[in-house]
C-alpha positions in Angstrom: -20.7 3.2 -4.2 -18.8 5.4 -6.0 -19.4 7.7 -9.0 -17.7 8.5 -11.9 -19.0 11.0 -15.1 -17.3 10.5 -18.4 -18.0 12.3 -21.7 -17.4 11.1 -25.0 -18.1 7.5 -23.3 -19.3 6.1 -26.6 -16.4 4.9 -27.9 -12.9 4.7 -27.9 -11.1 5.6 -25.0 -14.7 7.0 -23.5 -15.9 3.5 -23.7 -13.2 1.9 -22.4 -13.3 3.9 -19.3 -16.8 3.1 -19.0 -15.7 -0.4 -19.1 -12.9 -1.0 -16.7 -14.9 1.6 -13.7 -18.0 -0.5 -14.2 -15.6 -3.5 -13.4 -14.0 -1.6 -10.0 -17.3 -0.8 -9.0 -18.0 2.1 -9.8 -21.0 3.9 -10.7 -21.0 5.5 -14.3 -22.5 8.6 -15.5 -21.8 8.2 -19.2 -22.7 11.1 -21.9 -22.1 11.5 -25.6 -24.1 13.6 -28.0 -26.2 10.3 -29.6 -27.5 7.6 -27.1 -29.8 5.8 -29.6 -26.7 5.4 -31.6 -24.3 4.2 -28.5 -24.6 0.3 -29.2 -21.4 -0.7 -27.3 -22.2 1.7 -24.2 -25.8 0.5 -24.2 -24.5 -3.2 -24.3 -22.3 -2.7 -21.8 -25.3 -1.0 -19.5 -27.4 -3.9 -20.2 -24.6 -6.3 -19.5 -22.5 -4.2 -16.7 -23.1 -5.2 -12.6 -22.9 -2.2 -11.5 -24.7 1.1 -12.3 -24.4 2.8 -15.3 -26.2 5.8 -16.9 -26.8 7.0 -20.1 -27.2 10.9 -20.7 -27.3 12.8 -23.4 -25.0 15.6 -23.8 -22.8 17.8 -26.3 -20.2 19.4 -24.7 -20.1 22.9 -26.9 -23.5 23.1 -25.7 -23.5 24.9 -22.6 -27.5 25.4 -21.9 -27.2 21.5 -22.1 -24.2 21.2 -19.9 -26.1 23.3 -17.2 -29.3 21.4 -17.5 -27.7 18.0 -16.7 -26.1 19.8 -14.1 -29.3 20.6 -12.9 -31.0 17.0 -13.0 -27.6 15.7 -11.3 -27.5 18.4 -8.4 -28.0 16.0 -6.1 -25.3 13.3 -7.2 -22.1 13.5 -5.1 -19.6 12.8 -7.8 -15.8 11.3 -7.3 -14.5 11.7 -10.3 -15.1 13.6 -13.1 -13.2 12.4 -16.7 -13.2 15.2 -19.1 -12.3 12.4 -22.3 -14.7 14.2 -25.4 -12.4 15.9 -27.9 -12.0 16.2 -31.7 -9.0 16.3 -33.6 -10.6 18.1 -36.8 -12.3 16.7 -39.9 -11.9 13.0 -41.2 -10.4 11.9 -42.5 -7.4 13.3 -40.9 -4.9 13.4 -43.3 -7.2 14.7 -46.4 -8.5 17.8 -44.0 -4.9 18.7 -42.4 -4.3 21.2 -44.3 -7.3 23.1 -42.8 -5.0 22.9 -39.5 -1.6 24.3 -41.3 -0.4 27.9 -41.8 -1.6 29.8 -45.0 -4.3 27.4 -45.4 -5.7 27.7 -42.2 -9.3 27.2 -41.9 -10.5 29.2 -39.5 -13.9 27.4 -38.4 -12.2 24.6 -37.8 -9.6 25.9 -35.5 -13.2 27.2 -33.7 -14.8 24.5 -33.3 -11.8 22.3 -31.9 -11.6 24.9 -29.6 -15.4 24.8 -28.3 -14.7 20.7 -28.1 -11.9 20.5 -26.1 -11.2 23.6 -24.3 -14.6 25.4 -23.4 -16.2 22.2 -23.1 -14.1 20.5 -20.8 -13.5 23.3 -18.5 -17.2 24.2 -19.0 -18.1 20.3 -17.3 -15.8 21.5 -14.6 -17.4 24.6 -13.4 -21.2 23.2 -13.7 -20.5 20.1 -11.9 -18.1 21.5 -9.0 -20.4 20.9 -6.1 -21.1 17.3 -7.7 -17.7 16.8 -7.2 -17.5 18.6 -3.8 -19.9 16.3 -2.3 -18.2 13.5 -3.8 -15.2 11.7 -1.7 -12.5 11.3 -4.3 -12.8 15.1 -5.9 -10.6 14.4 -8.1 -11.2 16.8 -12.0 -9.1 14.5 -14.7 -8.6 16.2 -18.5 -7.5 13.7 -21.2 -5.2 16.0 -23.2 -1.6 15.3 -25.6 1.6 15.3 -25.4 0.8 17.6 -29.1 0.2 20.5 -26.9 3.1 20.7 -25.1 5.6 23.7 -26.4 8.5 21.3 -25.8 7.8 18.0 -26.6 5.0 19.0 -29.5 5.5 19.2 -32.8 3.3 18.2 -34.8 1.9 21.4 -37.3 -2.0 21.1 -36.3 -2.8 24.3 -35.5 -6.3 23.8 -34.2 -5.6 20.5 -32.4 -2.5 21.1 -30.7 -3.3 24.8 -29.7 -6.7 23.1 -27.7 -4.2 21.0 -25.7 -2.1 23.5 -25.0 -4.5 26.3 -24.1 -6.3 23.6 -21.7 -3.0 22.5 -20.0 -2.5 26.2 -18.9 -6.5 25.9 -17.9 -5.9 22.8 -15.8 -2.6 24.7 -14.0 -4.8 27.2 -12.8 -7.6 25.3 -12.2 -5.1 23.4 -10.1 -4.2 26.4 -7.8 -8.1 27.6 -7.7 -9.0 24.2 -6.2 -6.3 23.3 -3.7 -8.1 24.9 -0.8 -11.1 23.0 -1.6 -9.0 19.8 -1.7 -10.0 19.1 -5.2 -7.7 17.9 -7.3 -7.0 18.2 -11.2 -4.7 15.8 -13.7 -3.8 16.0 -17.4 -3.3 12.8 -18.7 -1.6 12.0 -22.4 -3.1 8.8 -23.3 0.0 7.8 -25.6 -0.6 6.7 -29.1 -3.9 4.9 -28.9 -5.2 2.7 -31.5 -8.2 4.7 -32.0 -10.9 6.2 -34.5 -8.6 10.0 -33.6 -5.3 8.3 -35.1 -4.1 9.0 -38.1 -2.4 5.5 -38.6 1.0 3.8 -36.7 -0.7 3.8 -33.1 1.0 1.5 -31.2 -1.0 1.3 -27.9 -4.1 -1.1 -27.4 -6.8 0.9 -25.4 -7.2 -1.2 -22.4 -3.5 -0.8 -22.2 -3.8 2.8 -22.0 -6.7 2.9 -19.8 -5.2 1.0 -17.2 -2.4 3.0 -16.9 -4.2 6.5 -16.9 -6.7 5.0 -14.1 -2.9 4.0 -12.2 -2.5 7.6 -12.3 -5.5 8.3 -10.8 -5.7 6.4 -8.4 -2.1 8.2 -7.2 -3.6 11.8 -7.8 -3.7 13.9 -4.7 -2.7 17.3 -2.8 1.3 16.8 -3.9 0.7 16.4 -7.1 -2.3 18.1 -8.9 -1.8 20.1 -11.6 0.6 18.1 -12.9 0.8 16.6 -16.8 1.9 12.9 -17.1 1.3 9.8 -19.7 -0.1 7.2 -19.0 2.2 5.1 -17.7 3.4 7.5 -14.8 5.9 9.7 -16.9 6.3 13.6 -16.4 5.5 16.0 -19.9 6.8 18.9 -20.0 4.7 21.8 -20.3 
């Protein structure tokens, strides 16, 4: 069987991967800072025909990401989804001025950073021979089409400077890995109708799920390192 680890697998798009890989086959490793407070992911363990675990974890947290690393060292692992991210404060709208020049609010743009740049590239390194022993070894980032310089434009300083900074992470990452035939993807999930959107999302989540797993599934040695939506199209960097 195999294995793939998600973070942020609570809810939301997290969840909903958890969902449709239990339903392949897969084996889950599933993390998110509160366990005792997962009800959907624990249903879905209870409920699920295939394996799935539970493990806490908080992705700023690096002593923790290195001692599930630890207590995993021997689980090959296919497929690692790097999906935990913050957007800032909620509500969105009341707190975006914490994101916007001359009000800028610089703790915030800190810890969006920790969430979804350190963190994600953090799982990376500490679960590399995981992934090595796995047969997939395929690295995915969930990231947005806000951090792209050309197609970006929304004014959310810490948000969309996260995304962006990590797309240039995953480029390298990219070249670092090819001679170990791992292979890395950043994935825009479109507009998801999610806790993270700030109203007029337009995309269900198994929708967008479906698609990013498509693009998956399709990942290999001619094309990692590259940035695409969910439904298969190229973003610009």
């Amino acid at each position: 069987m195999k294995t793939v680890f998600i973070t942020g697998g609570n809810r939301g798009l997290g969840l909903e991967f958890v969902k449709q890989y239990s339903q392949l086959g897969y084996g889950v490793i599933a993390t998110c800072r509160n366990p005792d407070e997962a009800r959907e992911l624990n249903d879905l363990k209870e409920t699920s025909t295939t394996d799935i675990k539970i493990h806490s974890l908080d992705v700023t947290n690096h002593q923790e990401i290195d001692s599930l690393s630890q207590s995993l060292s021997n689980t090959p692992i296919d497929i690692i989804i790097n999906n935990a991210g913050i957007i800032g404060p909620f509500p969105i709208f009341k707190h975006i001025e914490k994101q916007r020049f001359k009000t800028m609010d610089y703790s915030v743009w800190e810890e969006v950073l920790r969430t979804n740049l350190f963190g994600p590239i953090k799982i990376s390194e500490s679960f590399l021979e995981n992934i090595k022993n796995g047969q997939d070894k395929k690295i995915i980032f969930i990231s947005s089409t806000v951090g792209s310089i050309n197609e970006g434009k929304e004014s959310a300083y810490a948000y969309a400077t996260s995304k962006t900074a990590l797309n240039k992470a995953i480029s390298l990452m990219a070249e670092n890995l090819k001679s170990e035939h791992i292979h890395v993807l950043a994935l825009c999930p479109g507009y998801v109708k999610t806790r993270m959107n700030g109203g007029g999302a337009n995309l269900e989540t198994y929708e967008s799920i479906e698609g990013m797993i498509k693009q998956i599934d399709a990942l290999n040695e001619s094309n990692t390192g590259i940035f695409l939506r969910y439904n298969g199209e190229k973003i610009t960097w």
